[in-house]
C-alpha positions, 0 to 999 in steps of 0.5 A, spaced: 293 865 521 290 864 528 289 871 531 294 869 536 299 868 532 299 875 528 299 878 535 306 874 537 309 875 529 307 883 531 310 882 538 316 878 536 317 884 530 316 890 534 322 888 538 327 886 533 325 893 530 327 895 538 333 891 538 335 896 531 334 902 534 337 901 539 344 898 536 343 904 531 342 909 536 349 906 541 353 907 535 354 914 537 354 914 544 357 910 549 357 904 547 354 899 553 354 891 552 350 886 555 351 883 561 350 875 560 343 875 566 341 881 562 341 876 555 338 871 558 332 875 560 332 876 553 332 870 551 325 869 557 322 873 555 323 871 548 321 864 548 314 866 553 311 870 547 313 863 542 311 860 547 305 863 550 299 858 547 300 855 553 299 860 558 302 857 564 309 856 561 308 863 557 307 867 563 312 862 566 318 864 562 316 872 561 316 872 568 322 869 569 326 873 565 322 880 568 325 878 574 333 876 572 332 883 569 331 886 575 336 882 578 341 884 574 338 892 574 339 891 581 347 890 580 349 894 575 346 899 580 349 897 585 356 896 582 355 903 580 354 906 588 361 902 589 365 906 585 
């Protein structure tokens, strides 16, 4: 293995161990589910890191997904003034 490709395994497994946590966590507090923007922002950031021997498409995707997740913070936020 290339070194490249432990350090995406290593990315991709510490963010499962994240997600875990995370689940784990929200089971005993307020559960709050994910928004459908914030999910493909996910799923951006995911396909950048599998796809980042190609720096320009990785880049491009992690970069796409930061910013639909700062979109869809912004209107959670924004929603939450409303109300």
């Amino acid at each position: 293995m290339e070194p490249s490709q432990i350090y995406i395994a290593v990315a991709i497994i510490a963010l499962a161990l994240i997600a875990l946590a995370l689940f784990f966590i929200s089971r005993k507090k307020e559960s709050y589910k994910l928004t459908p923007l914030a999910g493909t922002a996910f799923g951006f950031v995911i396909a950048g890191i599998i796809f980042g021997e190609n720096r320009l498409i990785g880049y491009s995707l992690i970069g796409m997904g930061v910013t639909l997740a700062i979109i869809d913070a912004f209107l959670k936020y924004r929603a939450s003034k409303k109300n």
